[in-house]
Structure formats: C-alpha cells, structure tokens
C-alpha positions as CSV (number, residue, x, y, z in Angstrom):
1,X,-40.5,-29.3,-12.7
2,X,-36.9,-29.9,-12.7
3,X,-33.3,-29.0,-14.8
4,X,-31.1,-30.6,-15.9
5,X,-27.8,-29.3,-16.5
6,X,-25.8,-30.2,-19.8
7,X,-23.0,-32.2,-20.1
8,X,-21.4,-31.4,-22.9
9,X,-18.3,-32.8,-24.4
10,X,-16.4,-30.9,-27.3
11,X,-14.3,-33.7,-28.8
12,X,-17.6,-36.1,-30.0
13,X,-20.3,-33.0,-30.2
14,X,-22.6,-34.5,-28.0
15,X,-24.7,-32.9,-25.4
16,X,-26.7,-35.3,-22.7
17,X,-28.2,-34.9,-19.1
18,X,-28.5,-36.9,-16.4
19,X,-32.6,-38.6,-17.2
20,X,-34.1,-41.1,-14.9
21,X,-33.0,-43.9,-17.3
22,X,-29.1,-42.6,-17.2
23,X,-27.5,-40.4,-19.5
24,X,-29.6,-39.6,-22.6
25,X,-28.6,-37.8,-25.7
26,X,-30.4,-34.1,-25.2
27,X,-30.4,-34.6,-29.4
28,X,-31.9,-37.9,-30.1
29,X,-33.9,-38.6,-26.7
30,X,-35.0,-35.2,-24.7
31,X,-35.8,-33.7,-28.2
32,X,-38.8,-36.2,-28.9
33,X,-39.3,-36.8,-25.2
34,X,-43.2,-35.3,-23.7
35,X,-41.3,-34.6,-20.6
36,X,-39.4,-32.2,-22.2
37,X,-41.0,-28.6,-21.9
38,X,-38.4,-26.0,-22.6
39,X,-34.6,-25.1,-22.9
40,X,-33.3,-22.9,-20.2
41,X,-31.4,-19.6,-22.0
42,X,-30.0,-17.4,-19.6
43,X,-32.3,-16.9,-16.9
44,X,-35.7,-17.6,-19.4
45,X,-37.2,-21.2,-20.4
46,X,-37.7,-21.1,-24.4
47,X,-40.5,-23.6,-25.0
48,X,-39.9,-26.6,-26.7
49,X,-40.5,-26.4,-30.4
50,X,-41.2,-29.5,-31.2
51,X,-44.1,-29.7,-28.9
52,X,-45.7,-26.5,-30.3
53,X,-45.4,-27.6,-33.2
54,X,-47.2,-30.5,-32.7
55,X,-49.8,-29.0,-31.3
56,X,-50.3,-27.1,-34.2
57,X,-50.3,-30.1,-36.5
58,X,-53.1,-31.8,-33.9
59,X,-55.4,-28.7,-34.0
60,X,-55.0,-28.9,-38.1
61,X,-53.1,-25.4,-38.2
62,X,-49.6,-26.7,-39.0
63,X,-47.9,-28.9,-41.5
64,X,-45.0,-31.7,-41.8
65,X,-42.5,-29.4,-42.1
66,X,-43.1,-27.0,-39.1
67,X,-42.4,-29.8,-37.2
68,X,-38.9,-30.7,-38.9
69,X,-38.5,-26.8,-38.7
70,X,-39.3,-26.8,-34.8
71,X,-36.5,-29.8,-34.6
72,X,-33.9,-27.4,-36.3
73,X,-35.4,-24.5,-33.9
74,X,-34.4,-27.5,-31.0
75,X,-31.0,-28.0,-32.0
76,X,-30.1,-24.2,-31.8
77,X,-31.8,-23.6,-28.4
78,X,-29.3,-26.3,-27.5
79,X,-26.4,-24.7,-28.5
80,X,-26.9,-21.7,-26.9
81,X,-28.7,-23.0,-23.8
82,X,-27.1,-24.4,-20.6
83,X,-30.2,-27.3,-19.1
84,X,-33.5,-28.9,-19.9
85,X,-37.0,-27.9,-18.2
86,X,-38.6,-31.4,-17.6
87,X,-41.5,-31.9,-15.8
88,X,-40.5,-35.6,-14.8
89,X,-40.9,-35.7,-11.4
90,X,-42.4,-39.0,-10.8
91,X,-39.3,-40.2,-12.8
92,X,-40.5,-42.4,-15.3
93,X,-38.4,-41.5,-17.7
94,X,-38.4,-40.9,-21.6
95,X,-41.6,-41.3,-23.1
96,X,-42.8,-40.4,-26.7
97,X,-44.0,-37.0,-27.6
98,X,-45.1,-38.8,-31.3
C-alpha cells in the first residue's frame, strides 16, 4: 500500500498524483481506478466510495444512483483530503474498477 500526495493547483482546479503512468487526474482517473482504496483525511483513510458502492450494486443491494452518489461522496473526500491510499505496488498502473 502506498500514498500519494496531491498536487493541487488553484488556478485550473485540478488535483493529480504522481501514478505509475505519470501524472493522472485524481478526478477523472484515480476515481474509477481498482487501485484506488481510500482518501487519506487527517491521519484516517475514508474508503473509497465508489468501490463500496459497487459492491453493493454486485451483491444486488444497491442501485445506479448510489454509485453516482458515491462519485459525489469522491469528489468531496478530495477536497478536504491531502493523498490517495493505492494498493499499486507492483506498478501497473490505472486499471478499471467498471
């Protein structure tokens, strides 16, 4: 398991960390990435959302719009949240979560 820091820049509201296939978007790439597994806060990892939430769908208990909800959920841990928790430590990169 390893972090990656944020690198965020103000002027073009963008937020991306350093991935084994360069900079990537934390927005468009980490979100739907199965590497992902949780936004650091503080000194706690919040689970991904979006995986949770697919999980649900998978085991029949959730719906469509949990999983746009858990992508909303996503986009606010960011905000307040300083690095990734990926568990990419062969390096391979972004791979689909869906």
């Amino acid at each position: 398991m390893k972090t990656l820091e944020f690198v965020r820049d103000e002027k073009k509201d963008r937020v991306t960390v350093a991935c084994a296939d360069g900079m990537a978007s934390v927005y468009s790439k980490c979100a739907y990435c199965r590497h992902c597994t949780g936004i650091l806060l503080g000194k706690r990892v919040a689970p991904a959302p979006q995986k949770e939430a697919l999980d649900a769908i998978r085991q029949g208990k959730g719906s469509d719009d949990s999983l746009m909800n858990a992508a909303m959920m996503f986009n606010t841990l960011i905000r307040d949240g300083k690095a990734i928790a990926c568990d990419d430590d062969a390096n391979a990169g972004f791979i689909k979560l869906y």
